[in-house]
N, C-alpha and C positions, 0 to 999 in steps of 0.2 A: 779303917781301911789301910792296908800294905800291899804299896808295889811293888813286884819284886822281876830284877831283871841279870841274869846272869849271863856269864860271858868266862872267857878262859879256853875253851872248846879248841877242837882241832886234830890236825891228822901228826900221828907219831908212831915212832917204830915202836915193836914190843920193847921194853925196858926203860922206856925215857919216862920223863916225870912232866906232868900236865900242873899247875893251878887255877881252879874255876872260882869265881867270885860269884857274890850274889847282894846287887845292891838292891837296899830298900828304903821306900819312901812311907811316910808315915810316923804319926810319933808314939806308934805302937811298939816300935821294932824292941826296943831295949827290954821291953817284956814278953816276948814271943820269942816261943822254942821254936828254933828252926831246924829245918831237915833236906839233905839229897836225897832224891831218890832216880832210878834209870829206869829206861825202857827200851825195849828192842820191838821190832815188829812182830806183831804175834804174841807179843808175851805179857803178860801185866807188870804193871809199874811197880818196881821193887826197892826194899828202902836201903838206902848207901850208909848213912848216918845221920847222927841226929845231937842236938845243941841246946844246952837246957838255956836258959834267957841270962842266966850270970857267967856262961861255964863254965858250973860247976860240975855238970853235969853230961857225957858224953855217949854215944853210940856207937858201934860201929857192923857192919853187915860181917857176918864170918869172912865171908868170900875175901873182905878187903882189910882185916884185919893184920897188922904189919908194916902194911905198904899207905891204907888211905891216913889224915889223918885232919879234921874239924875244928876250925878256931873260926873264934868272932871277936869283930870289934865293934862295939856297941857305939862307939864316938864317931865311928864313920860308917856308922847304920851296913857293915859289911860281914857275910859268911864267907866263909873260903872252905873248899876241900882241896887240900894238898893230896894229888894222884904219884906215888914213887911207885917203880918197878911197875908200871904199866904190861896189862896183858893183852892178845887180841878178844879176848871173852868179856873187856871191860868196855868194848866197844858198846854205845848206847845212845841214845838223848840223856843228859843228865839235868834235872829240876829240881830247882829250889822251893821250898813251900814253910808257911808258915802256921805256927798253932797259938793261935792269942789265948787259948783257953786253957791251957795246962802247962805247969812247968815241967809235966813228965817227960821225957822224952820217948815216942813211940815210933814203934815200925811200921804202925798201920795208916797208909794213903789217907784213909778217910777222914783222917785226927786233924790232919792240916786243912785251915779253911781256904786260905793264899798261894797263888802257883805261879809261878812264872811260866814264861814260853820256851825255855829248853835249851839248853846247848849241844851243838851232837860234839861228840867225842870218839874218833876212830883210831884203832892201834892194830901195825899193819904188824904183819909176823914175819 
């Protein structure tokens, strides 16, 4: 089992830089790829990036290629995405999620078994 509870969220102009954390509980963490992914309403849940369980291994969604950017520290069971040059298009709930089952790192929702409840993230123009 992993809990996972993320935090960072909040309202900022276009351009400023956000960091979203994402802690977890369980002593699964340190072997589990983990992954962001956003939502808007109306839209399906899309993947932001992704964390292979040593990171080694990295992802990132084209859209945020540049600006986002995914580390973990596995000693303080913590993901982080680092938000720079924030846009108002980045606006979403952003979720943490976890895949105990593969070191791959994927894009698809369904890979990850563990979700947290969301943080929203707003970027005013």
């Amino acid at each position: 089992q992993v809990r996972l509870v993320e935090s960072g969220g909040g309202l900022v102009q276009a351009g400023a830089s956000l960091r979203l954390s994402c802690a977890a509980s369980g002593r699964t963490f340190d072997t589990a790829t983990m992954g962001w992914f956003r939502q808007v309403p109306g839209k399906q849940r899309e993947f932001v990036a992704g964390i292979s369980w040593r990171g080694r291994r990295t992802a990132l969604a084209d859209s945020v290629k540049g600006r986002f950017t995914i580390s973990r520290a596995n000693a303080k069971n913590t993901v982080y995405l680092q938000m720079n040059a924030l846009k108002p298009e980045d606006t979403a709930v952003y979720y943490c999620a976890a895949d105990l089952n593969s070191d791959v790192v994927s894009p698809y929702s369904r890979e990850y078994e563990y979700w947290g409840q969301g943080t929203q993230v707003t970027v005013s123009s």
